[in-house]
C-alpha positions in Angstrom: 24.4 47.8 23.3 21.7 47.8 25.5 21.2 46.0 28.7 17.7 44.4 28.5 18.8 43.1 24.8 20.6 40.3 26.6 19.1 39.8 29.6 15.2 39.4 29.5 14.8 37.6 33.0 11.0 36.8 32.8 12.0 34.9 29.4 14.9 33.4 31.3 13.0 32.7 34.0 10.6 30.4 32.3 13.1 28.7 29.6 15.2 27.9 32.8 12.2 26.5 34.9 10.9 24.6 31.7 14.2 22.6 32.1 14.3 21.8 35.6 12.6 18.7 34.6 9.1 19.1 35.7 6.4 21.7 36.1 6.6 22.4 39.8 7.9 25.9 40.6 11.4 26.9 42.2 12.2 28.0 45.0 13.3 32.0 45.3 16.4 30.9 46.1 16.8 29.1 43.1 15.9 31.5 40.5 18.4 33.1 38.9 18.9 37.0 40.0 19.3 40.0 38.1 23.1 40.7 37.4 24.5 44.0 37.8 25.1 45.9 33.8 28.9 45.4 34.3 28.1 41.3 34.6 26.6 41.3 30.6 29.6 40.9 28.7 28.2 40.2 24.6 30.8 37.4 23.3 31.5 37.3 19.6 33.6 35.2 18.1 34.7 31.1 18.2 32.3 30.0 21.0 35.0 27.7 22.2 37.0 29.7 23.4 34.6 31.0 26.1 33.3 27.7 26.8 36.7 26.2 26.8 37.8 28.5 29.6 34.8 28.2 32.1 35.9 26.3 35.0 32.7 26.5 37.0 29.2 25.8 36.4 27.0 28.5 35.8 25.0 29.5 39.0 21.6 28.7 37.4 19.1 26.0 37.7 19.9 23.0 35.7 19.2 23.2 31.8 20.8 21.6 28.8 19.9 24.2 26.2 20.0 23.9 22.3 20.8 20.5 20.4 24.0 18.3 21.1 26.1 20.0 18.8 25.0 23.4 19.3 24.3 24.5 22.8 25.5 25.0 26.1 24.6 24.1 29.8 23.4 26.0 32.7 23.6 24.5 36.1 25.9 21.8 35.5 26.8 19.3 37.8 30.3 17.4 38.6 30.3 13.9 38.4 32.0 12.7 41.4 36.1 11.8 40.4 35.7 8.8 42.4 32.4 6.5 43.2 32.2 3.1 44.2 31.8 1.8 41.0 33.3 4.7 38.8 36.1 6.5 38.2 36.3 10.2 36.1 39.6 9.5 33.6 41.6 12.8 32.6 40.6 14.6 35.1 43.0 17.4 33.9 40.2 18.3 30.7 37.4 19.1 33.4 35.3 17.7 31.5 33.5 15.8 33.7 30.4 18.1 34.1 26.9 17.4 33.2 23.1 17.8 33.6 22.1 15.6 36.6 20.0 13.2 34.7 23.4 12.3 32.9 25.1 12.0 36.5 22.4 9.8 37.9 22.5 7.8 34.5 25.9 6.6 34.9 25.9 6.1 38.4 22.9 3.3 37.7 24.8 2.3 35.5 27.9 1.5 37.2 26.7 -0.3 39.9 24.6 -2.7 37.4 27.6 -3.4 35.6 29.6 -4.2 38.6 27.5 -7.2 39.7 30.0 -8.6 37.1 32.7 -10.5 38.0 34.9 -9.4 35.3 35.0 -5.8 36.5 34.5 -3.4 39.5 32.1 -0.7 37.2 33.2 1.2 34.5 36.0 4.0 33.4 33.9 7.2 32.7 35.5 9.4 30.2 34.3 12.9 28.7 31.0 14.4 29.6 30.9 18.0 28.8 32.8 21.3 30.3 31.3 22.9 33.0 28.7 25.3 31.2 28.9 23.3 28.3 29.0 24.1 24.7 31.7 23.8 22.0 34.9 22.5 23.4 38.7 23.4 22.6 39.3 20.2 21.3 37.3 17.0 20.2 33.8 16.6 20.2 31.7 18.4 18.1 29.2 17.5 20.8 29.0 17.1 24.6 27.6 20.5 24.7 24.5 20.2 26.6 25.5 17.9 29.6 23.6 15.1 28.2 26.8 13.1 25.8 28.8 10.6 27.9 32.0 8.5 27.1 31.9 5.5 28.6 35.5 3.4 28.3 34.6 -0.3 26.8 37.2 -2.2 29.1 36.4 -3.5 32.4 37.3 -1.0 35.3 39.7 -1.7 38.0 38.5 1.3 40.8 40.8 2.9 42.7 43.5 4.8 40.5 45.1 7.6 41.5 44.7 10.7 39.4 48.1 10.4 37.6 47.0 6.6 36.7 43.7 8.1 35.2 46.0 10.7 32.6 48.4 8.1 32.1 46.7 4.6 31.6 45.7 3.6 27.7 42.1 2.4 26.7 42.1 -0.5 25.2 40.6 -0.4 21.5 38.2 -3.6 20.6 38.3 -3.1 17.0 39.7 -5.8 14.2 40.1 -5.0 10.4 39.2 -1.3 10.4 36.1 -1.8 13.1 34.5 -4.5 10.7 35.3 -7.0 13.4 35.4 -6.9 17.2 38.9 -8.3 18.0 39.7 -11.1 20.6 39.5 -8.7 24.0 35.3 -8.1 23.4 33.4 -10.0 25.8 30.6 -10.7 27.8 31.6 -7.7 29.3 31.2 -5.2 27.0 27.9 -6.7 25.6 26.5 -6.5 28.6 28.0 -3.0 29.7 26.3 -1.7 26.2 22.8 -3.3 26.9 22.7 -2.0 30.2 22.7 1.4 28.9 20.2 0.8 26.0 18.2 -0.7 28.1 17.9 2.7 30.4 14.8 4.6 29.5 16.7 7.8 29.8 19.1 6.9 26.8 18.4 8.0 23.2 21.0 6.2 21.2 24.5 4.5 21.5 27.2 5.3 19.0 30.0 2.3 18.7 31.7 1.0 15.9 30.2 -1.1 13.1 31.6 -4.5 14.4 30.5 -4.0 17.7 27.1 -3.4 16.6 27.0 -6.6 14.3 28.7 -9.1 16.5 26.2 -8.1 19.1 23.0 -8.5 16.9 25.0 -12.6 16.4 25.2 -12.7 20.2 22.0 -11.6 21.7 19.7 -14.4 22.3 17.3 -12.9 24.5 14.7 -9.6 24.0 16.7 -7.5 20.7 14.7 -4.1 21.6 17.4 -2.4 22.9 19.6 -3.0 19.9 17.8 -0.5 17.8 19.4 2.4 20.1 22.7 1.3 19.1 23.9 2.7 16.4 27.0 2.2 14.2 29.5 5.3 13.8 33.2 6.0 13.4 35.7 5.1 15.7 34.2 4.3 19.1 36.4 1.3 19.3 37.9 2.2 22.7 34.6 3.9 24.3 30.9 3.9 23.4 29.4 7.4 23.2 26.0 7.4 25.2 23.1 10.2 24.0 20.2 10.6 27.1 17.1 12.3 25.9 16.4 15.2 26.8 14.7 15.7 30.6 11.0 16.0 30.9 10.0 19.8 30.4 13.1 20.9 29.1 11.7 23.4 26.6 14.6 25.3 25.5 16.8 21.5 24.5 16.4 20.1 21.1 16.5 16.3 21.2 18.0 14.7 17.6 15.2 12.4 16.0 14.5 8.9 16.8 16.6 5.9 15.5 14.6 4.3 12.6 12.5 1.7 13.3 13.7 -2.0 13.9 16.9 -3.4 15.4 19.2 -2.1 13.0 21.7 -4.9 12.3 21.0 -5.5 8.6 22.3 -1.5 8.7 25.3 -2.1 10.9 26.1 -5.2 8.4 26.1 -2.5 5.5 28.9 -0.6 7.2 30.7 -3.5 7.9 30.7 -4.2 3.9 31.5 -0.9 2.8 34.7 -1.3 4.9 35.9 -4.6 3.8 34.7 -3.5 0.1 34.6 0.1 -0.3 32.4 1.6 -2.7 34.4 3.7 -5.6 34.7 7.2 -5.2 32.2 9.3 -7.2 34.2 11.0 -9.5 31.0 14.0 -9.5 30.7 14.1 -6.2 31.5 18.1 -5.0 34.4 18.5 -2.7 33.9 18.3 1.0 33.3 21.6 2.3 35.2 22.4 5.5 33.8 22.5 9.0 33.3 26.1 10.5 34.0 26.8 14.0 31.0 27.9 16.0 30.6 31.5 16.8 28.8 32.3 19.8 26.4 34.2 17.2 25.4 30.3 16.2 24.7 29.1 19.8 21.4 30.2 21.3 20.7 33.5 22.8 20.8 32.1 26.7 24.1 30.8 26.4 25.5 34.0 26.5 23.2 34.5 29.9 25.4 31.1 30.8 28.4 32.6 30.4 27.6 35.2 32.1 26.7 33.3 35.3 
């Protein structure tokens, strides 16, 4: 192989300060050097299993590069285990890295939803690894820093890291997640349209119920509702997407949701699980999901790696 076939630094340069977030230039000191030949290493194979063992973030300025599902992050920051009004769960997955749009997202977030009574702020649960992209286990997402998992039940702050691998979320489904059951809230409505309501968020993903019972329950401005989106499972969390930052070039950000508030979709779910359609006796089999190869991922993420 040849060195300058994986590293092309003016290339790299540009791509990276594209997704600082704004146009300004960086500082020398925060450009990302020249590494010595021996530093290149060209991964093939599952992607995963590079990503899954970083446990650092790569020594670049901060980028989410590539689309949610296929990507990978360069200068990741750690979400703080502890806040005043969050807590990191499973601390043990290091998985609570991400750009620092994402960090300041949830941080906002937290503090609005501990004015509260019901709750001190929230449970915080994946994000992504620390350089991103595919992970060991779970998500098909998370791999750009910009995917957070936000626990549904009201937060109690100040549990000791053997509490946070030990304590069960609690699940807010009824009847397959057609209904929300009789632990949903004010609490969780108002956690979920506090994040829809952040400019920096692209779309919620919660189960079907949720959705509905929260298009019978809002009484007030209904805007936010159309980033919430129904999806499978999400009974004990609520998956929040953030767009991608201003001037990031090189991150791909997944089309807007269709217009409208999208309950009469939600209530379409929610009939297709209490009355499932028959199978299609035509319909070709389900083909099985391929594991990444780094080959798949874009040509920087090896540069990530490699940092």
């Amino acid at each position: 192989m040849t060195f300058l076939k994986f590293w092309a630094p003016l290339a790299l340069v540009a791509a990276l300060a594209g997704c600082s977030g704004g146009s300004r230039s960086l500082p020398a000191s925060a450009l990302p050097t020249m590494p010595s030949q021996g530093d290149i290493v060209t991964r093939n194979g599952m992607a995963k299993t590079f990503f899954g063992a970083a446990t650092g973030p790569a020594a670049l300025p901060p980028a989410p590069i590539g689309s949610y599902a296929k990507g990978c992050l360069a200068g990741g920051t750690q979400l703080a285990e502890t806040g005043a009004t969050w807590q990191a769960m499973r601390l043990s997955r290091n998985r609570n890295w991400a750009h620092p749009q994402t960090v300041d997202f949830i941080e906002d977030l937290s503090r609005s939803i501990a004015r509260l009574p019901e709750t001190e702020g929230i449970y915080v649960g994946d994000l992504s690894q620390p350089k991103g992209g595919p992970m060991l286990t779970g998500h098909r997402s998370h791999q750009i820093g910009m995917d957070a998992d936000i626990w549904l039940m009201p937060a109690r702050i100040g549990l000791d890291r053997a509490e946070r691998e030990r304590i069960s979320a609690v699940s807010y489904r009824r009847d397959r997640g057609a209904f929300v059951n009789e632990k949903w809230s004010r609490v969780q409505h108002e956690l979920v349209k506090a994040a829809a309501n952040d400019p920096r968020l692209a779309r919620i993903f919660i189960f079907p119920g949720a959705k509905v019972r929260m298009c019978a329950d809002e009484t007030g401005n209904r805007d936010w509702l159309r980033k919430v989106r129904p999806w499978y499972g999400h009974h004990y969390h609520f998956h929040a997407r953030l767009s991608c930052p201003e001037g990031a070039r090189d991150c791909v950000d997944q089309a807007a949701p269709p217009p409208g508030d999208g309950c009469a979709e939600a209530q379409d779910w929610v009939d297709n699980i209490l009355n499932p359609p028959p199978p299609d006796p035509n319909a070709p089999p389900a083909k099985p999901r391929s594991e990444l190869q780094m080959a798949d991922l874009p040509a920087q993420c090896q540069s990530v790696l490699a940092r």
